[in-house]
C-alpha positions as CSV (number, residue, x, y, z in Angstrom):
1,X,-34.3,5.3,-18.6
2,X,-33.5,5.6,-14.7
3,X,-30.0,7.2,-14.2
4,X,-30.2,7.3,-10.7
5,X,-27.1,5.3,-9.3
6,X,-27.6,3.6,-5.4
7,X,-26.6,5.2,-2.6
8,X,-23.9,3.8,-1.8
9,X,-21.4,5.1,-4.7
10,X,-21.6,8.6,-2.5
11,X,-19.4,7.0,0.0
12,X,-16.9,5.2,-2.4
13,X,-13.5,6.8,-2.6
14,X,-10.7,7.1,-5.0
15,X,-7.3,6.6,-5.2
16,X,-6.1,10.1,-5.9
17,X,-2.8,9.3,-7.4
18,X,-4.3,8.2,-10.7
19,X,-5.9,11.2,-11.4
20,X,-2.1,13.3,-10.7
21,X,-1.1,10.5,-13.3
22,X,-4.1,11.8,-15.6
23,X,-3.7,15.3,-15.1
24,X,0.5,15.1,-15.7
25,X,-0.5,13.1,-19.1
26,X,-2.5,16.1,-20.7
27,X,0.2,18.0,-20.0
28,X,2.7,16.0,-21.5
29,X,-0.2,15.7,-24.5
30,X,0.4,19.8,-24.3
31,X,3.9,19.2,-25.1
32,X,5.1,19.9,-21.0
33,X,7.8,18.1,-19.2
34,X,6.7,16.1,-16.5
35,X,8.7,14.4,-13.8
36,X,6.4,12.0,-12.6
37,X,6.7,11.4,-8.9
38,X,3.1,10.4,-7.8
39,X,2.6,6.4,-8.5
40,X,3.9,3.8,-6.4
41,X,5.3,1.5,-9.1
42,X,8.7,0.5,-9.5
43,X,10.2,1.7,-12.9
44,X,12.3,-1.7,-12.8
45,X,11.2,-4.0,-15.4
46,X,9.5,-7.8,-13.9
47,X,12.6,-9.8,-13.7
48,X,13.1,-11.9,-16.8
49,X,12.9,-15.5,-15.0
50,X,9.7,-14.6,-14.0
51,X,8.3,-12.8,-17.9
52,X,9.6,-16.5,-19.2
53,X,7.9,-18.3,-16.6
54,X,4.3,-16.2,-17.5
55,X,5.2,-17.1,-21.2
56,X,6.0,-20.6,-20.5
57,X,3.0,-21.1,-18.8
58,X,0.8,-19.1,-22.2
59,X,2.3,-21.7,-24.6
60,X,1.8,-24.7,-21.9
61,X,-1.9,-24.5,-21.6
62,X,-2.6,-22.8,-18.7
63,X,-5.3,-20.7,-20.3
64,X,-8.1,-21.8,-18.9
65,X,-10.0,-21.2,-15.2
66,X,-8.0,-22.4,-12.4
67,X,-9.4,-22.9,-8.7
68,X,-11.2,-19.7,-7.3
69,X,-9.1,-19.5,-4.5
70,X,-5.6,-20.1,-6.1
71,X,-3.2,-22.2,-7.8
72,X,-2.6,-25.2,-5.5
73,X,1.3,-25.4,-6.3
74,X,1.5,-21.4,-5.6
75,X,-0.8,-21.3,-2.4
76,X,1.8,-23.6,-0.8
77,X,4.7,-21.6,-2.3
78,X,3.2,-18.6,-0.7
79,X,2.6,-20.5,3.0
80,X,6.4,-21.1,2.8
81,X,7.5,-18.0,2.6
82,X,5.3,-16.5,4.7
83,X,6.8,-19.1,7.4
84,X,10.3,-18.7,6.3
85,X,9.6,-15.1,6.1
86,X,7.4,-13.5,8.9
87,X,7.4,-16.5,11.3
88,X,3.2,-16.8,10.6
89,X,1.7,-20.1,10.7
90,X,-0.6,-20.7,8.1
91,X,-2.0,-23.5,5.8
92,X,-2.6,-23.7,2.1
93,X,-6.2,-23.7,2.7
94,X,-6.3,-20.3,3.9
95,X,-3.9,-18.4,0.9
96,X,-6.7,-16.8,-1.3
97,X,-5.2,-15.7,-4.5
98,X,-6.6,-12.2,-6.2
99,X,-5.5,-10.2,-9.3
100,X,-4.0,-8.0,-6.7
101,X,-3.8,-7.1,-3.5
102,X,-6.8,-4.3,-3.2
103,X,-9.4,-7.1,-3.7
104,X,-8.4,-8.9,-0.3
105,X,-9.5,-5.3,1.5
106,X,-12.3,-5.7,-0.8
107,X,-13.4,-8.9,-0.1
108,X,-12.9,-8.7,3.7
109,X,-14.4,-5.1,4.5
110,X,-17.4,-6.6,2.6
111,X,-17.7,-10.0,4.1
112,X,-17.2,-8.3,7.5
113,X,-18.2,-5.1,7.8
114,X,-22.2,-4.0,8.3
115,X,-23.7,-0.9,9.2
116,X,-23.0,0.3,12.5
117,X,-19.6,-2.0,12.9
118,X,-16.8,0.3,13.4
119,X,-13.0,-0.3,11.7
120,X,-9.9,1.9,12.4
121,X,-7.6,3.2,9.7
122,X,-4.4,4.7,9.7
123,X,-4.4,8.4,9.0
124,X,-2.6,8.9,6.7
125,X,-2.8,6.0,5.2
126,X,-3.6,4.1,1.3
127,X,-7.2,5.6,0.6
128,X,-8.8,2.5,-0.2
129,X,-9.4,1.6,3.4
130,X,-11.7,4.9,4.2
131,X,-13.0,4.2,0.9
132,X,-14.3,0.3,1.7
133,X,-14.6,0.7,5.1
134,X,-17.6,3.8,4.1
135,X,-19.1,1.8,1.1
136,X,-20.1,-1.0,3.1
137,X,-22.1,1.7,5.5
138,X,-19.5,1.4,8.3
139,X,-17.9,4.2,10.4
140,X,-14.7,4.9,9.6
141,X,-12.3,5.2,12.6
142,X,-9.2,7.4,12.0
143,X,-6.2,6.9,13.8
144,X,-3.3,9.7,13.3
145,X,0.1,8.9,12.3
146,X,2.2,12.0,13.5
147,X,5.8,13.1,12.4
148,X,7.0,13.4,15.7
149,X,6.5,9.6,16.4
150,X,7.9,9.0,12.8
151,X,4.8,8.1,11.8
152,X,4.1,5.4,14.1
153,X,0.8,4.4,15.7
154,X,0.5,6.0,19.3
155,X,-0.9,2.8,21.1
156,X,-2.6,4.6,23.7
157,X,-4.4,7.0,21.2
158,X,-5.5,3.6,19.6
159,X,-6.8,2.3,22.9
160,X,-8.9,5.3,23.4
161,X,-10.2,4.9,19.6
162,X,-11.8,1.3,20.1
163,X,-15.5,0.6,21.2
164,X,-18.1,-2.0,21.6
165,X,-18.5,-1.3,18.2
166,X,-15.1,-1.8,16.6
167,X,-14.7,-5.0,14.3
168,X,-11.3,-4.4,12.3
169,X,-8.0,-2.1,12.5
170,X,-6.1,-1.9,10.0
171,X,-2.2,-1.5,10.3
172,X,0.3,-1.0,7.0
173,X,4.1,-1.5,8.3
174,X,5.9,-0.4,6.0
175,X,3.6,2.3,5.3
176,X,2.3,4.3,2.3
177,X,2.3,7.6,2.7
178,X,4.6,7.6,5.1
179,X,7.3,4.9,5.1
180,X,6.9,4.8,8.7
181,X,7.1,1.2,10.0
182,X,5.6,-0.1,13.0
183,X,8.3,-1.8,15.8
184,X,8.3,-5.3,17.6
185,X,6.6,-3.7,20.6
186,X,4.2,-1.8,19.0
187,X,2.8,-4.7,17.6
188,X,2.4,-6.5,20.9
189,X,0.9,-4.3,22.2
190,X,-1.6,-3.9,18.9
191,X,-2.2,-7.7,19.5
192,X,-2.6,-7.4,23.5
193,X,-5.6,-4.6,22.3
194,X,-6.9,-7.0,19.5
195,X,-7.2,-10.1,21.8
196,X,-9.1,-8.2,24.2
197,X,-11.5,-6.8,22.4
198,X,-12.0,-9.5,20.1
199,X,-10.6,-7.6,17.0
200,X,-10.0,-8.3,13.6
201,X,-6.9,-7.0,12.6
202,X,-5.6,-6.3,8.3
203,X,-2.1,-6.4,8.6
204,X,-1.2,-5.1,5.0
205,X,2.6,-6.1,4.3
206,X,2.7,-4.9,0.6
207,X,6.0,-3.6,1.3
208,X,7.6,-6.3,4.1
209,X,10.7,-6.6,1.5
210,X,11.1,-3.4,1.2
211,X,12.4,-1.9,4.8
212,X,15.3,-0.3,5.2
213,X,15.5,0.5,8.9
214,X,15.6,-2.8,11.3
215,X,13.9,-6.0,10.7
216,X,10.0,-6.4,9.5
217,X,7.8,-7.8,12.1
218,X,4.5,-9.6,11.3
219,X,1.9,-9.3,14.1
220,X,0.3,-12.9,12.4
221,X,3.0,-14.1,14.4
222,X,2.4,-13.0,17.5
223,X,0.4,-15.6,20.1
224,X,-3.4,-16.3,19.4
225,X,-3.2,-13.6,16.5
226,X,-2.9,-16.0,13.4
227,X,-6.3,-16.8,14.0
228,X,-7.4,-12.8,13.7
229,X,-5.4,-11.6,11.4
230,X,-5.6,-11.2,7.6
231,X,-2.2,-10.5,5.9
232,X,-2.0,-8.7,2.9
233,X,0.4,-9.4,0.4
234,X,1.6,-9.5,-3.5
235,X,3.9,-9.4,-6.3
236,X,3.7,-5.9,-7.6
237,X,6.3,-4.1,-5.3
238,X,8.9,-6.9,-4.3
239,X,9.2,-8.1,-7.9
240,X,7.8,-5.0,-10.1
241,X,4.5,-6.8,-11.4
242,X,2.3,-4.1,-11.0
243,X,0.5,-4.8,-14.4
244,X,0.5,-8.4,-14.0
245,X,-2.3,-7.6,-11.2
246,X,-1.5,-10.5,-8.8
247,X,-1.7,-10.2,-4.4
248,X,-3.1,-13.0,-1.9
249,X,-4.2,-12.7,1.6
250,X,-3.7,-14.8,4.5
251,X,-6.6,-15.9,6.4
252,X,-8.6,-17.0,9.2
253,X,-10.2,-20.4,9.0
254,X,-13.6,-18.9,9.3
255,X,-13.4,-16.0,6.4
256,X,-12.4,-18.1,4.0
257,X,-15.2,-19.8,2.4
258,X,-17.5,-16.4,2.5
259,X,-14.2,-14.8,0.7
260,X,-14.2,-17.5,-1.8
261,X,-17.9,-17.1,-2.3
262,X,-17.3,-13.2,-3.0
263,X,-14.8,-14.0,-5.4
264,X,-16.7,-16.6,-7.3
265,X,-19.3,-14.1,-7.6
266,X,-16.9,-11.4,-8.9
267,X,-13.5,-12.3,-10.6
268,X,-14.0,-16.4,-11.1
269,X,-10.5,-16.5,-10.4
270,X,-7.2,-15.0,-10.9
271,X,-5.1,-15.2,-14.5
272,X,-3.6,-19.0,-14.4
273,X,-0.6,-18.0,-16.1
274,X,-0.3,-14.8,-13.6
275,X,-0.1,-17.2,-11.1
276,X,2.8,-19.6,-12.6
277,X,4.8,-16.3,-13.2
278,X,3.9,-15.8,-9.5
279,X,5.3,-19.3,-8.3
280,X,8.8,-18.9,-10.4
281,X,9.2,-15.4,-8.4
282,X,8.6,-17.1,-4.8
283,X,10.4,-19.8,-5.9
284,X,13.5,-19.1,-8.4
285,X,16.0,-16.6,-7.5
286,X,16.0,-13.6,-5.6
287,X,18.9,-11.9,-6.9
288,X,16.6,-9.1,-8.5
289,X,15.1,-8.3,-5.3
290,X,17.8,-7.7,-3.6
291,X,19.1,-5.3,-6.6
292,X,15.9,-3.5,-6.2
293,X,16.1,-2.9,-2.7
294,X,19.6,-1.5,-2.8
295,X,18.5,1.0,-5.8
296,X,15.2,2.0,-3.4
297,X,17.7,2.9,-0.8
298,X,20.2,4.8,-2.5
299,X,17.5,6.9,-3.8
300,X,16.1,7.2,-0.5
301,X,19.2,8.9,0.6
302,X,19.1,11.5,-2.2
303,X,15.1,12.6,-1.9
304,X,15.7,12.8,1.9
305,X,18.8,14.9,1.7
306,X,17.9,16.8,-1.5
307,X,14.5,17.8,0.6
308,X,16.0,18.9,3.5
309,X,18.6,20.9,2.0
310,X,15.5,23.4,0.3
311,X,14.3,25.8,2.6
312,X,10.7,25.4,3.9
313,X,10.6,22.1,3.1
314,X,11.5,19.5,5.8
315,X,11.5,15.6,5.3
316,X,11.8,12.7,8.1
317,X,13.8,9.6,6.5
318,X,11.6,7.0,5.8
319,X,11.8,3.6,7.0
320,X,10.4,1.6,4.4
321,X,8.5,1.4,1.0
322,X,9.6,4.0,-1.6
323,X,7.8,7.1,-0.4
324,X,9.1,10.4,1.2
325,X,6.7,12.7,3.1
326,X,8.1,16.3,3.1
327,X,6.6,18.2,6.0
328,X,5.1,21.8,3.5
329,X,3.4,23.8,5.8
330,X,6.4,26.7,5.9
331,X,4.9,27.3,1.8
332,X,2.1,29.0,3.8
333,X,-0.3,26.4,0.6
334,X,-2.1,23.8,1.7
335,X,-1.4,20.3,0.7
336,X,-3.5,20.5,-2.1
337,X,-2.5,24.2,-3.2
338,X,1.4,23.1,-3.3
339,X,0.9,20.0,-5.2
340,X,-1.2,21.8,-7.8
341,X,1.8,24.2,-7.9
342,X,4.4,21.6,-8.4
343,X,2.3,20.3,-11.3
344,X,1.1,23.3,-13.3
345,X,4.1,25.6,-13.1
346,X,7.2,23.3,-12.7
347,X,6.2,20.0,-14.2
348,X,6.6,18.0,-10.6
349,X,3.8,15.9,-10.4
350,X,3.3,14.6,-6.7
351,X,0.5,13.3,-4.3
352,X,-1.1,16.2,-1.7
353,X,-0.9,14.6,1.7
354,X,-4.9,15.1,2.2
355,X,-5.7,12.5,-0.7
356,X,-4.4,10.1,2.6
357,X,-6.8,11.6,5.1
358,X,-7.0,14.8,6.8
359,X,-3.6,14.4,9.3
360,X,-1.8,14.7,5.8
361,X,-2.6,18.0,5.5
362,X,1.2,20.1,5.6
363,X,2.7,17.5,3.5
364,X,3.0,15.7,0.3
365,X,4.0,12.4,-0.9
366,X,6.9,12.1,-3.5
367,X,7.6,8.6,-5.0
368,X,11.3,8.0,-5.4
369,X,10.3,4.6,-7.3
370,X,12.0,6.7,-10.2
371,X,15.4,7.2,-11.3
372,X,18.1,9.0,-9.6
373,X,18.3,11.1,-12.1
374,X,14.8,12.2,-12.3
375,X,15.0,12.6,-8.6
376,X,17.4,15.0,-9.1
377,X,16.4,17.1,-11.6
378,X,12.6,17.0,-9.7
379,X,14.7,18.4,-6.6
380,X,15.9,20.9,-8.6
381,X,12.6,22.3,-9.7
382,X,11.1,21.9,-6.4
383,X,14.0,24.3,-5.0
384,X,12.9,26.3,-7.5
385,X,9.3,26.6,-6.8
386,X,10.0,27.1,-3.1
387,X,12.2,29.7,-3.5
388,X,10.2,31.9,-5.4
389,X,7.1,31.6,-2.5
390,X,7.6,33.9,0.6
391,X,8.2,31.0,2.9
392,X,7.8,31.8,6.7
């Protein structure tokens, strides 16, 4: 029997916080504590109008394939709020539904990117974008997200990044690791760089609902940049329906019958009853979003301040999504070294900064999707850790 797997699985990626998740459940098999600060899930229940609508739709019928692309009823839910939302134009026709919003990078990166195309990435940034960008034989195009900018894009380093060769960037606003957010001129002048050199640009929103600091911008809204830009999008965050698996993307005209055709070939289409769960949460009311938001904040106050108030450990407020990115590097460990040590010895189980890209190195990534009191009593242990290193 031949065992030898194709080439390309050496350049596919992973998404690091899983295997923290994997690592903190043999512990807790071993009878250890763990507070579990690594995935980026909210640890809200779905809202109920929205479980009733999924059950609704179970007992109606809607069991069977739907449309590859998406629900019609929910595609044009989605173009409304888009609209109403982030001031995009778009029609029906180009809302492609997934179980998810990783398989729109998936899909695009694939039907777009060949050897020797180049696509810049924010570093650090969600892994998965190195991780497609490589598989499909591409280069992948760092571009550094620095503290001291608050983890912001430096436009003229991105100038200096693109080539003859460069196909996509890829921008996150709000951002994971970060929660850095990019600002209205920022993303002119992204677009100004895109339409001159005839760039496609991922815009992943995952976490539009969720900024704190100003108001969300959507570069798909920009002049002449509809018509390159991909938005990414979903339920998980905004309504806490990670399991449900349920995201869309916005699209050109042009990508999306080769999109369709990749997800013919792959998923047939996504859960029927997922989507009708997905229409009531567009659709019905919003009170539990706001709730949500207003709990992300409050918590965002107390990592922030808890962080900054242990020694060696230094922590910019985030802008958006539910992330906090302590700056390490007074430890004298490596991102990797301290997260290990949060884990192992005091049952804090976080993200190293390097599982983002190498400009993560000196930090690491705490979810505060958790309860304040978990927060807490993680801020405690971290004190504790710190203090007992010689910190410089």
């Amino acid at each position: 029997m031949t065992r030898t797997l194709a080439s390309r699985m050496d350049r596919i990626g992973t998404e690091t916080a899983f295997a923290v998740l994997a690592r903190a459940r043999q512990l807790e098999a071993q009878g250890r504590e763990v507070v579990h600060l690594q995935i980026g899930e909210p640890d809200f229940d779905t809202p109920s109008n929205i479980i009733d609508a999924g059950v609704e739709a179970l007992r109606s019928g809607w069991t069977h394939y739907g449309p590859a692309a998406g629900d019609p009823e929910l595609r044009q839910a989605i173009v409304d709020y888009i609209r109403r939302s982030r001031g995009a134009d778009y029609r029906p026709e180009q809302v492609l539904v997934t179980p998810g919003g990783k398989p729109i990078m998936f899909f695009l990166i694939t039907a777009l990117l060949e050897a020797g195309d180049e696509a810049i990435f924010p570093d650090p940034g969600f892994p998965i974008y190195q991780s497609m960008i490589e598989f499909t034989g591409a280069k992948a195009v760092p571009i550094a997200l620095r503290e001291e900018n608050d983890f912001s894009l430096d436009v003229d380093e991105l100038r200096s990044l693109v080539t003859d060769r460069t196909k996509l960037l890829i921008i996150n606003s709000p951002a994971n690791p970060t929660g850095g957010a990019l600002s209205q001129a920022d993303l002119e002048a992204i677009a100004e760089l895109a339409i001159a050199n005839d760039l496609i640009v991922l815009a992943d929103e995952i976490y539009a609902e969720l900024l704190y600091d100003g108001e969300h911008h959507s570069i798909a809204a920009l002049p002449g940049m509809a018509e390159r830009t991909v938005i990414l999008d979903g339920f998980s965050k905004t309504y806490a329906m990670t399991g449900w698996r349920l995201g869309y993307g916005l699209f050109p005209e042009w990508l999306v019958e080769p999109v369709v055709t990749l997800m013919v070939n792959s998923n047939s289409c996504t859960s029927v009853a997922v989507q009708r769960a997905g229409l009531e949460a567009l659709t019905g009311p919003q009170d539990a979003v706001g709730e949500f938001r207003e709990a992300f904040m409050r918590r965002r106050e107390l990592i922030v301040s808890g962080l900054n108030a242990i020694p060696g450990i230094t922590c910019v407020m985030p802008k958006g999504a539910f992330y906090a990115f302590p700056n390490i590097t007074a430890t004298g460990m490596t991102s990797q070294q301290f997260a290990d040590y949060l884990l192992e010895d005091y049952g804090v189980a976080a993200v190293a900064g390097t599982s983002f890209g190498a400009a993560g190195e000196g930090y690491i990534r705490i979810s505060y999707a958790t309860s304040e009191a978990n927060l807490e009593k993680a801020l405690g242990l971290i004190g504790q850790a710190v203090s007992a290193l010689p910190v410089s």
